[in-house]
BAKOLMI-961981 format. One record per atom (N, C-alpha, C): residue in one letter; atom name; y, z negated, x negated. Coordinates in steps of 0.02 Angstrom, whole numbers, plus 50000, padded with zeros to 5 digits. Example, Ala and Ser with C-alpha at 12.3 -4.5 7.8 and 13.67 -1.06 7.14 Angstrom:
BEGIN
type  atom  v  w  u
A  N  49716  49610  49340
A  CA  49775  49610  49385
A  C  49835  49610  49340
S  N  49888  49646  49358
S  CA  49947  49643  49316
S  C  50002  49606  49355
END
This chain:
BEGIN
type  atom  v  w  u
X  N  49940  50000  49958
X  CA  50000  50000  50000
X  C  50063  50000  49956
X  N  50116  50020  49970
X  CA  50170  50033  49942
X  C  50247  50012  49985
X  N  50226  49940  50018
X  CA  50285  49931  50074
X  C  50358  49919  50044
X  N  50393  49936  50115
X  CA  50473  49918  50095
X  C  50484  49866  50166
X  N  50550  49858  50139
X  CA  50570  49778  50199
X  C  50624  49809  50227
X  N  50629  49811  50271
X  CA  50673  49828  50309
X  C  50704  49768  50372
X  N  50777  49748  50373
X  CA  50794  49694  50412
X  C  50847  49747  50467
X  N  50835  49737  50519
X  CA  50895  49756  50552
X  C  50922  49703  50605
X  N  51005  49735  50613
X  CA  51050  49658  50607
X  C  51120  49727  50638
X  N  51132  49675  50706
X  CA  51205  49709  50735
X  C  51232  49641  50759
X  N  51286  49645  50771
X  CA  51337  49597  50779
X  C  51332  49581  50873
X  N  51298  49643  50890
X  CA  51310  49620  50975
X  C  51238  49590  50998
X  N  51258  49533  50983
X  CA  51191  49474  51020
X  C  51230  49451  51068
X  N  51192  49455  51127
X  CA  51220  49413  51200
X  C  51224  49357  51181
X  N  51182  49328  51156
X  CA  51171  49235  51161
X  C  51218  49198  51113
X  N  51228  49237  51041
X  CA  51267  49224  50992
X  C  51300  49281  50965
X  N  51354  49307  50993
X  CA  51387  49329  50948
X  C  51407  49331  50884
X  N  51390  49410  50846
X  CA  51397  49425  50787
X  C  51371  49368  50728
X  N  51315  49359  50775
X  CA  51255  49305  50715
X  C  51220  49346  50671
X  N  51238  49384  50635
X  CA  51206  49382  50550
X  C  51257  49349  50531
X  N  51338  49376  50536
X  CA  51392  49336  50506
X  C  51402  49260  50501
X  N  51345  49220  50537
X  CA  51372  49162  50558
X  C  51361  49119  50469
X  N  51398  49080  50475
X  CA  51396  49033  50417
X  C  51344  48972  50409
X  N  51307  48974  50354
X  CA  51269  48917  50346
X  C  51271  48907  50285
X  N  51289  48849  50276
X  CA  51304  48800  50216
X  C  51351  48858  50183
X  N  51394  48879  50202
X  CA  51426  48926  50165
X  C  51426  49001  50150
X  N  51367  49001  50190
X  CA  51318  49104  50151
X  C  51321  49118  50230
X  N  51341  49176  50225
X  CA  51309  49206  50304
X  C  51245  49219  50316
X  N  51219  49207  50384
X  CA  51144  49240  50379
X  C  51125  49281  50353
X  N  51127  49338  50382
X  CA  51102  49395  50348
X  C  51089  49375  50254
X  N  51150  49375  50227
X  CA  51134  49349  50178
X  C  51072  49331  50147
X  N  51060  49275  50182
X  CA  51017  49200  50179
X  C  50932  49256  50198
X  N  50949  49277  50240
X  CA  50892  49325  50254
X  C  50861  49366  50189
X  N  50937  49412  50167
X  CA  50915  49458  50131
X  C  50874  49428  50067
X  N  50902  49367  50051
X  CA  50887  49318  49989
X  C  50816  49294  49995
X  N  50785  49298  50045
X  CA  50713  49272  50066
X  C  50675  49328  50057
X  N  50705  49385  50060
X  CA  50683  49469  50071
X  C  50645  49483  49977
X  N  50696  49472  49965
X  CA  50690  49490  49883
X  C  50655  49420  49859
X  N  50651  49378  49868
X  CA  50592  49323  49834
X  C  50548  49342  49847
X  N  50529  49385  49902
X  CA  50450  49388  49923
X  C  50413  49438  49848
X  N  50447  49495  49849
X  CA  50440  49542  49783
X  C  50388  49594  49816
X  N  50377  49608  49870
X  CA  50329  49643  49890
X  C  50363  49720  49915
X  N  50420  49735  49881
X  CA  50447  49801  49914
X  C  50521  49812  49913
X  N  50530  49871  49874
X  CA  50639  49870  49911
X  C  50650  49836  49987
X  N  50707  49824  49958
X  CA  50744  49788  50046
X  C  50808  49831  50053
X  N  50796  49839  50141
X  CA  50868  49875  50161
X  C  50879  49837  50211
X  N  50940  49847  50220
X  CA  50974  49821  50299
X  C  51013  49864  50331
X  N  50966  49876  50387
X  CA  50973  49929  50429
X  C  51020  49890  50487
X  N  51100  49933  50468
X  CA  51169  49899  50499
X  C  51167  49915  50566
X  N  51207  49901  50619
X  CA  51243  49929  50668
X  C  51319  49920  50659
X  N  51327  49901  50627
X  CA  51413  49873  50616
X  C  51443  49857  50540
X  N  51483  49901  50525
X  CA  51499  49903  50443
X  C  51508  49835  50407
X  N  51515  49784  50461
X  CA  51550  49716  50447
X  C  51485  49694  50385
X  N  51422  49703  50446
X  CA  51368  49673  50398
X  C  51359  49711  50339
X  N  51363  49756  50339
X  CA  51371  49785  50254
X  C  51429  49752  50233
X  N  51461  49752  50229
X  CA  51546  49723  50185
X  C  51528  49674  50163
X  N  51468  49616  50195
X  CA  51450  49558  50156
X  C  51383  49565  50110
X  N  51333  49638  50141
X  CA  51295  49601  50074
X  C  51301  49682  50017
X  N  51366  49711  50010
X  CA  51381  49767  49960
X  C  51384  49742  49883
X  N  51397  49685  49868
X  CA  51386  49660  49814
X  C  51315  49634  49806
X  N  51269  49621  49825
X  CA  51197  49607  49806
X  C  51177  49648  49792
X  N  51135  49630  49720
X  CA  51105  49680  49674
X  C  51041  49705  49712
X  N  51004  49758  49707
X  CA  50936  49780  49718
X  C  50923  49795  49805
X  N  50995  49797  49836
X  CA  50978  49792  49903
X  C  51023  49865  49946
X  N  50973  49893  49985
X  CA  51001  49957  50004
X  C  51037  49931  50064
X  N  51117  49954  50091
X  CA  51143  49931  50165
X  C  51140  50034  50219
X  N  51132  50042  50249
X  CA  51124  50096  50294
X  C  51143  50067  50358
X  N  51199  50122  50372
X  CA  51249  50116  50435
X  C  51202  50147  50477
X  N  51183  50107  50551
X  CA  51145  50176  50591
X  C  51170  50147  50642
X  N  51164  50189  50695
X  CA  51212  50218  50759
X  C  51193  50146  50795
X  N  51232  50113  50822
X  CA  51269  50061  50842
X  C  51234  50062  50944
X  N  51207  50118  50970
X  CA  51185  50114  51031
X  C  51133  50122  51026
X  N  51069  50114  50973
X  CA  51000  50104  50947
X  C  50989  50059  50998
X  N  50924  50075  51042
X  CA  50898  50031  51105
X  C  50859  49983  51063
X  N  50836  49973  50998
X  CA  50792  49904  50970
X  C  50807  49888  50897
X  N  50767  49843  50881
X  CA  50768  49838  50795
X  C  50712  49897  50780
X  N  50686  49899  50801
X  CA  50632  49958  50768
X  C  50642  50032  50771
X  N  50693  50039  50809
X  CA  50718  50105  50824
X  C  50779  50114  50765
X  N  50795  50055  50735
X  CA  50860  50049  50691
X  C  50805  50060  50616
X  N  50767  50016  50613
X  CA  50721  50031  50562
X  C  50711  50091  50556
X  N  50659  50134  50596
X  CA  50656  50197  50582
X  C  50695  50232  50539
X  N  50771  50236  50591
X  CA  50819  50251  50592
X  C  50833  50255  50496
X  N  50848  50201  50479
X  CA  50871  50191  50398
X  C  50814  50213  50345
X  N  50749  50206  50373
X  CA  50687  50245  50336
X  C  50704  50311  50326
X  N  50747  50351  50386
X  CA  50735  50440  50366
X  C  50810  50427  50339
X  N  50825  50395  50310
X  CA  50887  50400  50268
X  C  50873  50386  50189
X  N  50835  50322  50193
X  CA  50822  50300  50118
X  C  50756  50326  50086
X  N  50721  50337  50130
X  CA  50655  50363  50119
X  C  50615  50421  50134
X  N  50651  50498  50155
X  CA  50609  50544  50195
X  C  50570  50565  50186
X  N  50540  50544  50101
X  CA  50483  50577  50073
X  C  50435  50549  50094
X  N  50432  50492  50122
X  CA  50390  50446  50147
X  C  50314  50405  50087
X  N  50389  50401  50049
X  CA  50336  50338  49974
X  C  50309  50318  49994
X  N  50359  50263  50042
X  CA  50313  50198  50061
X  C  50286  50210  50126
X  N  50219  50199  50112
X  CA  50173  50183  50176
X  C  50184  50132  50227
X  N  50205  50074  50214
X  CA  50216  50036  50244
X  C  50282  49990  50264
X  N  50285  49984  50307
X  CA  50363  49941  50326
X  C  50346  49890  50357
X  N  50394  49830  50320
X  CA  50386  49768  50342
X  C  50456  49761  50387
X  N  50460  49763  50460
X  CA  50514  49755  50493
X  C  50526  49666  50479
X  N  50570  49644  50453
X  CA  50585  49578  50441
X  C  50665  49553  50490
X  N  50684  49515  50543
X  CA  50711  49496  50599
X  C  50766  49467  50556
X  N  50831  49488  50566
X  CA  50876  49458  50536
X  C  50914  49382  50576
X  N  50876  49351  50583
X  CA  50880  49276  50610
X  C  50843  49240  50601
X  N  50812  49246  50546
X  CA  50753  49219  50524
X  C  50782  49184  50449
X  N  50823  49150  50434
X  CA  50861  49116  50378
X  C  50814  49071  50322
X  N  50769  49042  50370
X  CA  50725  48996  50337
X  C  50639  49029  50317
X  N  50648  49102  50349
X  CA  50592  49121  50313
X  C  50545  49109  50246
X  N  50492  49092  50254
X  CA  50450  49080  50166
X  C  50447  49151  50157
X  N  50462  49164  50081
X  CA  50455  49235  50063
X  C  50378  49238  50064
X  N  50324  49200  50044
X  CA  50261  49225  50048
X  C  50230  49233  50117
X  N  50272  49217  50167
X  CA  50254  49251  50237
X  C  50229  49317  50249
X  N  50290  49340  50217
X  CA  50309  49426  50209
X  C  50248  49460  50185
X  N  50221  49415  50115
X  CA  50162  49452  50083
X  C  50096  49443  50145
X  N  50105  49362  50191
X  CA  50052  49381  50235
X  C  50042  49439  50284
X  N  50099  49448  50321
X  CA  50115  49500  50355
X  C  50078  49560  50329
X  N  50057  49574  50266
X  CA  50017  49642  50241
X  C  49957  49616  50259
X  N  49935  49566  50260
X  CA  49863  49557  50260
X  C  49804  49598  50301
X  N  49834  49607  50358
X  CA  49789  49621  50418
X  C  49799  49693  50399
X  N  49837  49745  50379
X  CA  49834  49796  50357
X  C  49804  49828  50308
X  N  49770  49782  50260
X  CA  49705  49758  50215
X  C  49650  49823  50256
X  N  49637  49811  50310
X  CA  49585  49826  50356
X  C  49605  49886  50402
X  N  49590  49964  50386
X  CA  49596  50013  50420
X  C  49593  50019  50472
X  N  49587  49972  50502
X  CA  49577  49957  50589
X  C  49638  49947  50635
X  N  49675  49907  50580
X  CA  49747  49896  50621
X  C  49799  49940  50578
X  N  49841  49966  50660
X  CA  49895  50000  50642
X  C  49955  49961  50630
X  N  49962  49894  50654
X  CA  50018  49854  50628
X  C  49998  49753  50640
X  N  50042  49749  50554
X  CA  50019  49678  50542
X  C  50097  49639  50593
X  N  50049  49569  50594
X  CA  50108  49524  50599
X  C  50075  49456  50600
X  N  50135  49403  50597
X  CA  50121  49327  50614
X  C  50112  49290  50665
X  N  50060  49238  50652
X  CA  50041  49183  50727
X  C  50056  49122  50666
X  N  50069  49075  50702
X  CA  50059  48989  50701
X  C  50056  48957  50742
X  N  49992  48925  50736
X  CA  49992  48859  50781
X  C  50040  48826  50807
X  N  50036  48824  50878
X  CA  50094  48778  50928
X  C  50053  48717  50915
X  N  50126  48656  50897
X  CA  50126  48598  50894
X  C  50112  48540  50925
X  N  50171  48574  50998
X  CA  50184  48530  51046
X  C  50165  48545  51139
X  N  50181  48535  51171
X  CA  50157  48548  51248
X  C  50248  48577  51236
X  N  50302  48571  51212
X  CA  50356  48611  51248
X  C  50355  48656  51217
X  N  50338  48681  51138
X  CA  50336  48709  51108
X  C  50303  48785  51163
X  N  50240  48761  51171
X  CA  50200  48802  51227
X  C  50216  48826  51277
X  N  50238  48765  51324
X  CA  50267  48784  51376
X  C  50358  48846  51385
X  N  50396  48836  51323
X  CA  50453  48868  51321
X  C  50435  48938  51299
X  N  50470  48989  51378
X  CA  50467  49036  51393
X  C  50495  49074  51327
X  N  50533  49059  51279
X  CA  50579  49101  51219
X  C  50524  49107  51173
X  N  50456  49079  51178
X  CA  50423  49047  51130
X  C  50346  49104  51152
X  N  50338  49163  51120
X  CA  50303  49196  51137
X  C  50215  49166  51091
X  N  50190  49194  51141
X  CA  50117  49175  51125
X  C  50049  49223  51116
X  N  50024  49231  51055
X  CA  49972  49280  51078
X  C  49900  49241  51090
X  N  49873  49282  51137
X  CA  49793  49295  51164
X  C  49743  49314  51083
X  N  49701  49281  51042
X  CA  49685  49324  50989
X  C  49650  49238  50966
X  N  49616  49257  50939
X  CA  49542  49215  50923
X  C  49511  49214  50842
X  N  49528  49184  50786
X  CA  49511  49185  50724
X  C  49422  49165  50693
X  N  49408  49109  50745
X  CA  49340  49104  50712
X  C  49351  49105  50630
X  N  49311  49123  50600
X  CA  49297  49121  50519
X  C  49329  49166  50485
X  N  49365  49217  50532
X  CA  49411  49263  50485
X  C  49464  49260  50473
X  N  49500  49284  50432
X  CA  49574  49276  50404
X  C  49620  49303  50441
X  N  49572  49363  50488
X  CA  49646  49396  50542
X  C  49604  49402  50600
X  N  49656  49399  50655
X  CA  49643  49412  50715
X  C  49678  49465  50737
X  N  49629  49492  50791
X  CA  49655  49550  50830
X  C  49698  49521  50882
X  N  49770  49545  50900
X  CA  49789  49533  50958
X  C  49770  49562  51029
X  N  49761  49515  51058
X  CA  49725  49565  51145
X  C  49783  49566  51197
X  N  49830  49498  51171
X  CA  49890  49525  51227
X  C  49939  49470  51194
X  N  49996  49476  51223
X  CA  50052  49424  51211
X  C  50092  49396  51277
X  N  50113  49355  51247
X  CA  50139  49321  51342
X  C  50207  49283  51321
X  N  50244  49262  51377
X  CA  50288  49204  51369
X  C  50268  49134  51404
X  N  50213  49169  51445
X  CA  50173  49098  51470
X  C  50130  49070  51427
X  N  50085  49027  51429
X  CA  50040  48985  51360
X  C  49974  49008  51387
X  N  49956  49062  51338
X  CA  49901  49099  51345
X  C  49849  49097  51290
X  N  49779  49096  51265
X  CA  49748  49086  51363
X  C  49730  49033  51365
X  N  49696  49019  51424
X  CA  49682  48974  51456
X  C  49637  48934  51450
X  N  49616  48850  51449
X  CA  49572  48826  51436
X  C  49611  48794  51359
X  N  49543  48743  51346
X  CA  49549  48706  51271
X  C  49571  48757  51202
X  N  49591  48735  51163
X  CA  49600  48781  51099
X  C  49658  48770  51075
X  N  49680  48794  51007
X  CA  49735  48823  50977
X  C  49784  48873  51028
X  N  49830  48858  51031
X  CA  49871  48901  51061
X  C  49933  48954  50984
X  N  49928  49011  50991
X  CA  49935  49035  50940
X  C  50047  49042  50954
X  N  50093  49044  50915
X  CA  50152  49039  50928
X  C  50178  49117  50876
X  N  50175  49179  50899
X  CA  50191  49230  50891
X  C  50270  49227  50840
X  N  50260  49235  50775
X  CA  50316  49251  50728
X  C  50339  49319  50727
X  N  50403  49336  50741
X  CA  50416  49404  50765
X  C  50450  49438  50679
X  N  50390  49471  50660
X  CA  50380  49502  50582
X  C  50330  49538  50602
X  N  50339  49626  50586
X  CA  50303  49663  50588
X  C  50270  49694  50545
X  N  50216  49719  50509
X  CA  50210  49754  50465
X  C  50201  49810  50485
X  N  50213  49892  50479
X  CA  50203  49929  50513
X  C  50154  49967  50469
X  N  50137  50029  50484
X  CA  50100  50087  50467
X  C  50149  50137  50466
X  N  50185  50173  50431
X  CA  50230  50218  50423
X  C  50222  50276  50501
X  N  50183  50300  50504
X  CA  50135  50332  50556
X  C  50150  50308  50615
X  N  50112  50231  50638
X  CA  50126  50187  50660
X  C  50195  50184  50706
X  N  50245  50180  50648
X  CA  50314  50152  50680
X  C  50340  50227  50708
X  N  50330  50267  50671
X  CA  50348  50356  50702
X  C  50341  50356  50763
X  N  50284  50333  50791
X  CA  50240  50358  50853
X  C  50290  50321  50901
X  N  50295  50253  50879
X  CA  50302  50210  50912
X  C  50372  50218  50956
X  N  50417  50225  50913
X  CA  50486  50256  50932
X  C  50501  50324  50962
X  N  50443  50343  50985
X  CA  50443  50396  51001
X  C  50410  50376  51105
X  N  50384  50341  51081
X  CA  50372  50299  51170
X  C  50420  50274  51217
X  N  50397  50289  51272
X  CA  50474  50263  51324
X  C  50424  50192  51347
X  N  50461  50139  51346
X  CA  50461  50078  51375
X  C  50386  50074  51414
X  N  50344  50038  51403
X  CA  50296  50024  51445
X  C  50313  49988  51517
X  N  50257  49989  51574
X  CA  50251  49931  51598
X  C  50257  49865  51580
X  N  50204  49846  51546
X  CA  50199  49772  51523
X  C  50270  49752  51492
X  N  50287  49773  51433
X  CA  50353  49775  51400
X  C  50412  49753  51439
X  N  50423  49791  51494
X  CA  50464  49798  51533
X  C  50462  49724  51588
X  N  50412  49710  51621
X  CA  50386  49649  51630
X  C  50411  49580  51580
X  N  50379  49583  51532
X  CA  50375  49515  51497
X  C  50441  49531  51448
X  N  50464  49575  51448
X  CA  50519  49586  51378
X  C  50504  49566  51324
X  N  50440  49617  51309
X  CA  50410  49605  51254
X  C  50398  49667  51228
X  N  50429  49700  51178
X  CA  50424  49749  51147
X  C  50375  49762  51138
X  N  50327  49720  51075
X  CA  50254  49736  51059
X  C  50199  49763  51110
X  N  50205  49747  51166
X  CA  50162  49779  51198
X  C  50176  49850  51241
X  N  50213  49867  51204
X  CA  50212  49932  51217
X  C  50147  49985  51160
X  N  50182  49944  51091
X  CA  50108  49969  51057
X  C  50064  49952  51087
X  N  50017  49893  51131
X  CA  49954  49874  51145
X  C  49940  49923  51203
X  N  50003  49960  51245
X  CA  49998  49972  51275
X  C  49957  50071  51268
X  N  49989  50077  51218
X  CA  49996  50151  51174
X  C  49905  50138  51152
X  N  49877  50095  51159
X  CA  49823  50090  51096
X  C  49814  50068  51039
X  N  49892  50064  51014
X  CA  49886  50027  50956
X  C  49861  49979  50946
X  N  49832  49950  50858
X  CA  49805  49892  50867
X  C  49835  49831  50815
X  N  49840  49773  50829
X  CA  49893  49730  50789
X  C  49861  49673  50785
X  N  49840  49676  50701
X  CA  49813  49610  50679
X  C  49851  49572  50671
X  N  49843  49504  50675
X  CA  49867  49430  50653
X  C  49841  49384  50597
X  N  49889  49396  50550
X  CA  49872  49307  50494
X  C  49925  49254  50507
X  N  49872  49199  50486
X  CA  49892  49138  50508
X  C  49958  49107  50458
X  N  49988  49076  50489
X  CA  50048  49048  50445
X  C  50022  48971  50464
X  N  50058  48910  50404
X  CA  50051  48856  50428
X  C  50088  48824  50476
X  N  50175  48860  50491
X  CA  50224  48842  50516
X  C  50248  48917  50559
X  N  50285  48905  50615
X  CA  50334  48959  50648
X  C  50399  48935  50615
X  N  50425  48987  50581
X  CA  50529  48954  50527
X  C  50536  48954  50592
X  N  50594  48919  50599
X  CA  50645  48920  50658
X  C  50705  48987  50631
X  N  50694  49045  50713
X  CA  50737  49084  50708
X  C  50794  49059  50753
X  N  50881  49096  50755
X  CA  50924  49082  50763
X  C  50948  49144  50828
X  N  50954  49084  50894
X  CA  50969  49137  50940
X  C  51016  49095  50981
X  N  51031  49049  50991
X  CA  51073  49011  51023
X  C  51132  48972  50974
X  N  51189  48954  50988
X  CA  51211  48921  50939
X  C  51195  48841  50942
X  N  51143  48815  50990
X  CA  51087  48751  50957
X  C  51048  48763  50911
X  N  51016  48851  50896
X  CA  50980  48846  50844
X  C  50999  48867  50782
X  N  51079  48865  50777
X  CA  51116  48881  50718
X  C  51140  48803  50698
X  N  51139  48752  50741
X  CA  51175  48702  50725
X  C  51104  48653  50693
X  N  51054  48662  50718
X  CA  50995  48659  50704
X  C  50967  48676  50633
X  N  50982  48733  50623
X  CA  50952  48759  50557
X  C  51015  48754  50488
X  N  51091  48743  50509
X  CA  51142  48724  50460
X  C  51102  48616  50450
X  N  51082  48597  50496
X  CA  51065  48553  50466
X  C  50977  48532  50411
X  N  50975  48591  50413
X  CA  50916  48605  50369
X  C  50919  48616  50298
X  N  50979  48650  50290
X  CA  50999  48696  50243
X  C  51021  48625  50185
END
């Protein structure tokens, strides 16, 4: 594999406005992001913009590509693409790690898990689960969950994702980390799909791939980082820092 990281990051969040910019301990997110990006060491990093602002802050970081893309992009993965046929059309890298620019406290060796399940020709795109903690943890609708069963192996197949606490009965309840690894192929196709049912339903992107056929393994993390979508979970995570 030969992946690159790709973060995409626009200033128009309903819940928090122009949160990559926001300040923690001094660094803007994005920033703080990109800085987790490059510890990992598993691939160039770009940040795939909607708004020049977020370039203006990380144009001085060494080793890091910024790409302006069109500002009415319906997702992050459509913005990804998007900066791939700019930085990349020869198509080096096989693989793209879509990495969520609200994700501040990311472990860079996450990132390297995220390849794991792509190890295995079976799946067209990796990503992260961790164990839910708590009963609110579970129960909170923001707090997506996958259906997917490890037994003795290192990855699981996902069979579905929910915002309800799925499934049902005794067990591990798995807490869906929104980090993708893609399949170059993969993400082409993908952006090329109009909105599923399910998707449309649960407002859950990913299952539009489950919906397509695609198939999306899971490795285990020990922790879900706390991502930043409200300004409780910015006031939250500046006291972390």
């Amino acid at each position: 594999m030969h992946p690159i990281i790709v973060i995409p990051s626009r200033l128009a969040s309903t819940r928090l406005p122009r949160k990559p910019l926001a300040d923690i301990g001094g660094v803007p997110m994005i920033v703080r992001v990109v800085r987790r990006a490059l510890a990992a060491k598993v691939g160039p990093v770009v940040v795939a913009a909607g708004d020049p602002e977020i370039l203006d802050v990380i144009r001085d970081m060494p080793d890091v590509w910024g790409v302006l893309t069109d500002s009415r992009l319906a997702s992050g993965s459509d913005r990804v693409q998007a900066a791939l046929a700019e930085v990349d059309p020869e198509g080096r890298h096989d693989v793209v790690i879509n990495l969520q620019g609200d994700l501040p406290l990311i472990e860079p060796s996450s990132l390297t898990s995220a390849l794991k399940p792509l190890e295995d020709p079976a799946f067209d795109i990796g990503t992260l689960v961790a164990p839910v903690t708590s009963d609110a943890e579970r129960d909170a609708s923001q707090v997506v969950k996958v259906a997917c069963a490890f037994g003795e192996a290192d990855v699981a197949r996902a069979l579905y994702f929910s915002r309800l606490p799925i499934p049902w009965g005794e067990g591990t309840h798995w807490h869906h980390v929104g980090i993708y690894a893609w399949r170059r192929a993969a993400l082409e196709r993908f952006v090329t799909l109009p909105p599923s049912a399910l998707e449309r339903r649960e407002s859950l992107e990913q299952l539009r791939a489950l919906e397509a056929g695609m198939t999306i393994g899971c490795a285990r993390i020990d922790h879900a980082p706390q991502g930043v979508d409200t300004p409780a979970d910015l006031e939250h995570v500046r006291g972390l820092v």
